[in-house]
N, C-alpha and C positions, 0 to 999 in steps of 0.2 A: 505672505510669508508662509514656507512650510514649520509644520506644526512638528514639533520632537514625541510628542505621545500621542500615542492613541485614546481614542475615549472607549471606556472598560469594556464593553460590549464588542468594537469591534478588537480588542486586545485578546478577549477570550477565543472569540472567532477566527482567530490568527492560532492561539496554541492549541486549539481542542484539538482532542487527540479521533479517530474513528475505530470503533472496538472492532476486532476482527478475531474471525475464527479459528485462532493459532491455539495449537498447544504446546506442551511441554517441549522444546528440541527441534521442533519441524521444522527449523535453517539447517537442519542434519539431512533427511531425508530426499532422495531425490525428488524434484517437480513431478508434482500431478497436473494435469488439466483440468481432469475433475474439480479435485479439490480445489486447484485455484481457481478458475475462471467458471466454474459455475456453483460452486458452494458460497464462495466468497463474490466479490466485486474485484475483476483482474486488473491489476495493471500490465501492463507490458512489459515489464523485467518480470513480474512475477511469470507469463506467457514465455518470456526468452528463456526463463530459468526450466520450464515443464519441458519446452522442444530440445534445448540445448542446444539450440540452432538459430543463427541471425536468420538466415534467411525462411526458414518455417516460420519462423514468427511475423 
């Protein structure tokens, strides 16, 4: 039978958060590359968001 909880450890591993290199407002600013994908750890939206482009990315 499946189990309705987790056991705590993997409950926490489930919500931890990863701290990242944001400051104040920088959902404002256009995409860097820079900044995203080689200061931080890129993901892929965060890469579609610096090109502005499907297909460069």
């Amino acid at each position: 039978r499946g189990r309705v909880f987790l056991p705590a450890d993997a409950a926490h591993s489930v919500l931890r958060r990863l701290r990242r290199a944001n400051f104040l407002l920088e959902e404002m600013k256009q995409g860097d590359i820079q900044r995203e994908c080689r200061e931080e750890v890129c993901t892929y939206e965060e890469a579609r968001e610096a090109f502005e482009n499907d297909e460069k990315t």
